[in-house]
Residue frames as qw, qx, qy, qz and C-alpha x, y, z in Angstrom:
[[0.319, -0.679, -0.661, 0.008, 50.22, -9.30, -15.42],
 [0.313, 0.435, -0.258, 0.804, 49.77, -6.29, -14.28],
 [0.427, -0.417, -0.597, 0.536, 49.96, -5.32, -10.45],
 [0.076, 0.328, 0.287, 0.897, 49.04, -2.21, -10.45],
 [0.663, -0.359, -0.166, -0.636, 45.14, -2.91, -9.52],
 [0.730, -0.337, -0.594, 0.027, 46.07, -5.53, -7.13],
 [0.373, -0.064, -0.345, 0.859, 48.04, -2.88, -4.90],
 [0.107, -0.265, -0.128, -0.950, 45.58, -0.55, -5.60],
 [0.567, -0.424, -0.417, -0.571, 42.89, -2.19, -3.99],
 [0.662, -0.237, -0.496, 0.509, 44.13, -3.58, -0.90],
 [0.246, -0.083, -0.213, 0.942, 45.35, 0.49, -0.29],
 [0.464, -0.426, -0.199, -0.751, 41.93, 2.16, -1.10],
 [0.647, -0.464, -0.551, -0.250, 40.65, -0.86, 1.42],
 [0.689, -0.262, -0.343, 0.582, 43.18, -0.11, 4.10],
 [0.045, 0.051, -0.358, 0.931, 42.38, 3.83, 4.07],
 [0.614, -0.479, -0.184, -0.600, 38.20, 3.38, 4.42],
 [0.675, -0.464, -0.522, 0.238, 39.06, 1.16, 7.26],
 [0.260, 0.062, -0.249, 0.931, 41.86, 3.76, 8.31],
 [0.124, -0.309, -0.259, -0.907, 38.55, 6.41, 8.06],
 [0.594, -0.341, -0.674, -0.275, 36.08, 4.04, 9.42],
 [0.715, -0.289, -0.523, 0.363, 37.88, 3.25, 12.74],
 [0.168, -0.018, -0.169, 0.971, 39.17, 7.19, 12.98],
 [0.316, -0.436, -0.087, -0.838, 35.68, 8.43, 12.59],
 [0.682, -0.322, -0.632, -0.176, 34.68, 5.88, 15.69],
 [0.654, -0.260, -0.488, 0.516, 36.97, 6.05, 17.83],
 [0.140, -0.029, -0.221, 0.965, 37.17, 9.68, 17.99],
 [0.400, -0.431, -0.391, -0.708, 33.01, 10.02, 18.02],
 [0.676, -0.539, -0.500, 0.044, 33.47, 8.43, 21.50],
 [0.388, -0.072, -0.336, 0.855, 35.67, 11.90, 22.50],
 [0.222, -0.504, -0.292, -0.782, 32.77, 13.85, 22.77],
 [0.080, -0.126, 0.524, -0.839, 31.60, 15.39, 25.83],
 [0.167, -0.416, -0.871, -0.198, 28.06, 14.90, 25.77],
 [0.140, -0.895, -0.273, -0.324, 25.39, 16.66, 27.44],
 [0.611, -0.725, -0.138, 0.285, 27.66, 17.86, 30.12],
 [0.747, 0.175, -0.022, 0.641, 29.90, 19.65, 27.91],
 [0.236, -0.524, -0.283, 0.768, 31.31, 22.91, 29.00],
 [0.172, 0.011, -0.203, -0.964, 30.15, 25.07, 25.62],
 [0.374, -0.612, -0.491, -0.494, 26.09, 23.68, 26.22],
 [0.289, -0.462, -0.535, 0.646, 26.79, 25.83, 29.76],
 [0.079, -0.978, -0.190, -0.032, 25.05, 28.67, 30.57],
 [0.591, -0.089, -0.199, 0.777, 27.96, 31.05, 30.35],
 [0.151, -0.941, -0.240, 0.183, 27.52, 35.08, 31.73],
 [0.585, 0.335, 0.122, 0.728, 29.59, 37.14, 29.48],
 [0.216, -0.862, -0.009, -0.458, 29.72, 39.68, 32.44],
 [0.294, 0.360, -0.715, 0.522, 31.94, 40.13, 35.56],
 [0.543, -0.346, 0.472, -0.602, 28.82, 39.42, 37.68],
 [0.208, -0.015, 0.978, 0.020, 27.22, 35.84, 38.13],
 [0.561, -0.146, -0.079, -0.811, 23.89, 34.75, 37.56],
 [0.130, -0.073, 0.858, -0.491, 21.26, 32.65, 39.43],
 [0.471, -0.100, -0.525, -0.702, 18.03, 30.86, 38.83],
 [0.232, 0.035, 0.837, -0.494, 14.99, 30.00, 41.30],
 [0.448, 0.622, 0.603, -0.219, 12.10, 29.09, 39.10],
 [0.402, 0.805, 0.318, 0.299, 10.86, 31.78, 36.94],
 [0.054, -0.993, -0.107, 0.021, 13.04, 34.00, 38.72],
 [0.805, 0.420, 0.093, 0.409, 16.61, 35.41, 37.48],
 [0.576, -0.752, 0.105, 0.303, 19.41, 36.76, 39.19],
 [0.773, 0.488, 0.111, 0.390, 21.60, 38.55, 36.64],
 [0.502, 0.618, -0.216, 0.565, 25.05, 39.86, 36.66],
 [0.502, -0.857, 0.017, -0.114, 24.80, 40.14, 40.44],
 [0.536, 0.264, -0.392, 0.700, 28.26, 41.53, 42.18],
 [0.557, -0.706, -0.347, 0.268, 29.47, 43.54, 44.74],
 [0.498, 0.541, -0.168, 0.656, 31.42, 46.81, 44.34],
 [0.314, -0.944, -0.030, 0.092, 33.13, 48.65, 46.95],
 [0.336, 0.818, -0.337, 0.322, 36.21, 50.44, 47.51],
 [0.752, -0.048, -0.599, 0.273, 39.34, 49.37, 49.00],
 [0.124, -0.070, -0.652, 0.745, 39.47, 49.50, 52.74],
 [0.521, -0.263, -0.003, -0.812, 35.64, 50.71, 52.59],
 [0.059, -0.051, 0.975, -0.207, 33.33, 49.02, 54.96],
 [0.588, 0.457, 0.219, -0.631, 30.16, 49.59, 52.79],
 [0.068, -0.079, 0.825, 0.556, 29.52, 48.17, 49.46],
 [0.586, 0.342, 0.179, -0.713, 26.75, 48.12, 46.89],
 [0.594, 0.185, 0.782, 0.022, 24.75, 44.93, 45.10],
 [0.173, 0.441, -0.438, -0.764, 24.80, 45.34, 41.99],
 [0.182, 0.118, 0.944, 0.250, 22.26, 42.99, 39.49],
 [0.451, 0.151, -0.325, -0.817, 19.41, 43.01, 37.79],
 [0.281, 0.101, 0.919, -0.257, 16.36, 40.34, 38.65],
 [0.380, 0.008, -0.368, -0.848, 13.82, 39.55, 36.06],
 [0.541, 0.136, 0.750, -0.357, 10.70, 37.26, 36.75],
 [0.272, 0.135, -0.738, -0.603, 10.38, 35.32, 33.37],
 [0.031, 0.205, 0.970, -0.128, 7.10, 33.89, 34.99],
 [0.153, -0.494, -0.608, -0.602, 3.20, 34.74, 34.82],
 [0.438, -0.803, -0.394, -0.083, 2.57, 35.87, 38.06],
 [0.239, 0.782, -0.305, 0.488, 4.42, 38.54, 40.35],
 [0.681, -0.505, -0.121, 0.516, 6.78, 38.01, 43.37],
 [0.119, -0.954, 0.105, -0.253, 8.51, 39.91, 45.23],
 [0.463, 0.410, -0.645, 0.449, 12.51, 40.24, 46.53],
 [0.515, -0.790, -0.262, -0.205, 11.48, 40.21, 50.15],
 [0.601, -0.745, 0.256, 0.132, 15.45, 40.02, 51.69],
 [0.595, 0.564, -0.426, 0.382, 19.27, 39.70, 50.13],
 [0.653, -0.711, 0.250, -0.065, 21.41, 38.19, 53.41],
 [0.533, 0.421, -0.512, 0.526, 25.19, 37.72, 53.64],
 [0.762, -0.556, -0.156, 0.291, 27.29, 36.65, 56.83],
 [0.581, -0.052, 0.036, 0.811, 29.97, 39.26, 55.44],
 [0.193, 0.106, -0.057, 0.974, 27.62, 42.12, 56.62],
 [0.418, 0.436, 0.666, -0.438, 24.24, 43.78, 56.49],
 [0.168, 0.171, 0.502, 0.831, 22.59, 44.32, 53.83],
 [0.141, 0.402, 0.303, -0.853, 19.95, 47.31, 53.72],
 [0.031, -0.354, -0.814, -0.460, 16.88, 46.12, 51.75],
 [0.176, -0.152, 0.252, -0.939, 14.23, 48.96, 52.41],
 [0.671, 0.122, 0.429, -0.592, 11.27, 47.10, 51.50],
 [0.748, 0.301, 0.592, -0.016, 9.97, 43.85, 49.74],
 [0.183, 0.335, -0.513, -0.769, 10.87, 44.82, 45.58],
 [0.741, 0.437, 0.086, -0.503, 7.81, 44.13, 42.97],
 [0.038, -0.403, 0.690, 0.600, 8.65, 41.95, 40.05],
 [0.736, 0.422, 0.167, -0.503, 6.32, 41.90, 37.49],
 [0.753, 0.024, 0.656, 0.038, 5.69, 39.20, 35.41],
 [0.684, 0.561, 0.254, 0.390, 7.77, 39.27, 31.98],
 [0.086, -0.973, 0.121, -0.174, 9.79, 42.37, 34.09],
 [0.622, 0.041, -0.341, 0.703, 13.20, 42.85, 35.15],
 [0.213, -0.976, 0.024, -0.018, 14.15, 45.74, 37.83],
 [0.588, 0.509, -0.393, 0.490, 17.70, 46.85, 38.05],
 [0.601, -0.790, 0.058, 0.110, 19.38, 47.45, 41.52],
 [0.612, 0.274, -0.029, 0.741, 22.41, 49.34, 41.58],
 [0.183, -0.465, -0.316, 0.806, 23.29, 53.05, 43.04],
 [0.205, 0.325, 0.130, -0.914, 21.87, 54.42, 39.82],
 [0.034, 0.070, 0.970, 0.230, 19.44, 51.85, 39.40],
 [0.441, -0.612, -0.457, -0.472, 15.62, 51.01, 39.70],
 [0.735, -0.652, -0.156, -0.105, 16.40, 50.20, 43.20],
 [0.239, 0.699, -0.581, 0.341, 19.35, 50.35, 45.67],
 [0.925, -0.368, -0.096, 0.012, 20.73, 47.81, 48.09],
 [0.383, 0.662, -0.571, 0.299, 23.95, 48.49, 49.74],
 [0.808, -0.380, -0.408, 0.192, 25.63, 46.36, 52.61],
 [0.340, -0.831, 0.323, -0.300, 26.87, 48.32, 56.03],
 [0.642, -0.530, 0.528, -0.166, 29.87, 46.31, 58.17],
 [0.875, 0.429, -0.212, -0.077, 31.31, 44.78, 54.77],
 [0.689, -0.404, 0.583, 0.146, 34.11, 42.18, 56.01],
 [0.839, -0.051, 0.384, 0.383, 35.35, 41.50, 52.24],
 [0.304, -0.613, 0.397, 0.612, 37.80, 42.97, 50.16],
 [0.585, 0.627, -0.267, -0.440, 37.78, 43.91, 46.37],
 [0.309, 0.515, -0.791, -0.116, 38.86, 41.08, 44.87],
 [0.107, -0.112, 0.982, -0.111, 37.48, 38.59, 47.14],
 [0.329, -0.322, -0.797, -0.390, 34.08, 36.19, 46.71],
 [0.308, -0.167, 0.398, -0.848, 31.15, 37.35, 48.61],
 [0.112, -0.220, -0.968, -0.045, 28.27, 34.68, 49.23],
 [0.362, -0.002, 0.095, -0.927, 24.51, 35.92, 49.04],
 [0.028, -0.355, -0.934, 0.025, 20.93, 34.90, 49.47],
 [0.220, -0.114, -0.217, -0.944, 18.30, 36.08, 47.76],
 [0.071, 0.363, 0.920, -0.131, 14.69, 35.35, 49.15],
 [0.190, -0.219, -0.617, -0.732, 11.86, 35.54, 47.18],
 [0.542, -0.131, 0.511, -0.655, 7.83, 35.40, 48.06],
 [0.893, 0.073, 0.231, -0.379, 7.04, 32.66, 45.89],
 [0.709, 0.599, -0.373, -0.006, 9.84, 31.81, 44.67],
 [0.864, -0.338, -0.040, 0.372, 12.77, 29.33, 46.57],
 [0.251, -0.906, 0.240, 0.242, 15.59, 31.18, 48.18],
 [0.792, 0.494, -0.156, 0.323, 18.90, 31.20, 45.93],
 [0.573, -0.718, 0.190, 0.345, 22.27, 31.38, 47.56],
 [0.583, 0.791, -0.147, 0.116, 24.83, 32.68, 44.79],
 [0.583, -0.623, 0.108, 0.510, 28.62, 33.34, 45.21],
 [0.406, 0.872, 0.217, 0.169, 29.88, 35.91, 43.74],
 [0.666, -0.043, -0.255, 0.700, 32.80, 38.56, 43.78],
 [0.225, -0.880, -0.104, 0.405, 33.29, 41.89, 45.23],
 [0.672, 0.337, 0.152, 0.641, 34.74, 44.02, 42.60],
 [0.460, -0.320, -0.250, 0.790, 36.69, 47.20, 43.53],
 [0.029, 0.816, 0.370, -0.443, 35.38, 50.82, 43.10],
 [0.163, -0.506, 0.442, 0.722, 37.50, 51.73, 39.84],
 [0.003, 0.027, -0.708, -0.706, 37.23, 51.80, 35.54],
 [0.319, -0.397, -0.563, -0.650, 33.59, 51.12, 34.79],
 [0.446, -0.715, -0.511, -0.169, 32.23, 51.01, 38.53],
 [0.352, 0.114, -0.167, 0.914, 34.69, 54.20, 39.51],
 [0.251, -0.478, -0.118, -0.834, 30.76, 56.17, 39.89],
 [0.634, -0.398, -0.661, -0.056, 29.30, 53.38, 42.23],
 [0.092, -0.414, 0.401, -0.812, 28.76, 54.80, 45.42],
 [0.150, -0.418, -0.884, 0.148, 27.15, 52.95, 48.16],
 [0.318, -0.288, 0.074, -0.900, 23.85, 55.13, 49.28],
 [0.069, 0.194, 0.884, -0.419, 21.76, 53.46, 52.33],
 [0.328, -0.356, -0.714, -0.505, 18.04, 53.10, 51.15],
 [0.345, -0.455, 0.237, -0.786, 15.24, 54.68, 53.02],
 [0.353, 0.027, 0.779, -0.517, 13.49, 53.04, 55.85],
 [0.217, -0.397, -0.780, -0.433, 10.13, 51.47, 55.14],
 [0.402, -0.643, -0.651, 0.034, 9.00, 52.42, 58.09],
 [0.180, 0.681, -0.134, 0.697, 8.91, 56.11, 58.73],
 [0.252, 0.255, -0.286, 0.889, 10.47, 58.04, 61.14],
 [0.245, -0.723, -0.623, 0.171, 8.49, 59.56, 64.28],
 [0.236, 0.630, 0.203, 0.712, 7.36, 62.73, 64.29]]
């Protein structure tokens, strides 16, 4: 008699189970929706932030070390159909010097930066390159976003940044 085919079957049945049980058990290592690669990830050294239609992108902080100024860096786009407007950026680790309300047209972005659309620097800055700075952007129709972020130092690619205090809105007497 030959054995041959009676070994042979048994083993063919004993690796589809082997397969079976390996493709189960490991279909239950899966992260689901909450895995970290379906995150939003910002392949930038700022953060970003979302209130509605409106987007908070790459936003940071650069100053130099020991300076007690520093300038917001980000870009805000309004992916909605109607315009709003920044109306304020507040932090407890200074002031910050928003001259007036900023536009954002619908399906627009504006940049803010020293050589940006707009500038926004902070006076009486209390944190240090390297450390996390905590902001709050408020919007007119949009809900206020509170971000954290870092303060990155004044060198290699933001070596030009320069804080520069934004005019008044409200002029000067004559």
């Amino acid at each position: 008699m030959d054995t041959s085919l009676i070994t042979r079957v048994p083993r063919r049945a004993t690796v589809a189970l082997v397969l079976i049980t390996a493709a189960v058990v490991l279909t239950g290592c899966s992260a689901g929706d909450n895995a970290t690669s379906r995150q939003p990830y910002a392949p930038a050294d700022g953060i970003y932030a979302d209130s509605g239609s409106i987007r908070a992108l790459n936003v940071l902080v650069v100053a130099s070390e020991g300076a007690s100024e520093g300038v917001v860096l980000m870009a805000v786009a309004n992916r909605g159909t109607r315009s709003d407007r920044l109306t304020a950026i507040d932090t407890s680790a200074g002031t910050v010097e928003l001259s007036s309300p900023v536009e954002l047209p619908p399906g627009g972005a504006v940049r803010f930066g020293s050589d940006a659309d707009e500038s926004v620097a902070i006076t009486g800055l209390t944190r240090a390159p390297g450390e996390t700075i905590e902001l709050t952007l408020s919007f007119e129709r949009a809900k206020p976003v509170t971000l954290r972020t870092i303060v990155m130092p004044a060198t290699g690619d933001y070596a030009d940044i320069t804080p520069s205090v934004p005019a008044s809105a409200t002029p000067a007497p004559a």
